[in-house]
Phi, psi and omega in degrees: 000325191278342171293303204297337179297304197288306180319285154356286204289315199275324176299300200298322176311299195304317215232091111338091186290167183243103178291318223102334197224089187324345169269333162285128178260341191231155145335310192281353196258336160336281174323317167321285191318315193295301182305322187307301182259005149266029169181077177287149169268113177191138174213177176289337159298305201288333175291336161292346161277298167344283195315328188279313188304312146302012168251341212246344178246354176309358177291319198307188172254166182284348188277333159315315200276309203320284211330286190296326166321298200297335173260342163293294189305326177296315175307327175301305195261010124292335186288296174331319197284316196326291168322307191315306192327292223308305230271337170296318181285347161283272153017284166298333179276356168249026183237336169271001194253326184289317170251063157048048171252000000 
């Protein structure tokens, strides 16, 4: 089993897929993107933080506020891909722990 496993792994080094998206490196990171964006997250606490956030910063100019908006949501939707990876990744590893590998 372990001949066809090294065959497998090596074929797969050689034959690299094309994600499309130069920023995806992995499968699991594929799945992300596809998931993200056919089932975005936004509910009503997150437009209420928005709001407090745009309360709390309204001194800015809009282009400030853009500025700072733009640095949140990118910290926000790092944290999400993060989460997703790792919990995918949990996931499998307790699904292989279940059937005692």
């Amino acid at each position: 089993m372990k001949q066809y496993m090294n065959v497998l792994k090596k074929y797969l080094a050689e034959n690299r897929p094309n994600y499309g998206d130069g920023d995806v490196r992995s499968l699991l990171e594929f799945l992300y993107g596809h998931y993200s964006a056919t089932n975005p997250i936004d509910n009503e606490a997150i437009r209420t933080q928005f709001g407090k956030l745009r309360a709390h910063f309204s001194f800015l100019k809009e282009e400030c506020f853009d500025t700072v908006f733009d640095v949140v949501c990118d910290l926000c939707l790092e944290h999400e891909r993060l989460v997703f990876l790792e919990g995918t990744r949990v996931g499998a590893r307790l699904a292989l722990e279940l059937q005692g590998e």
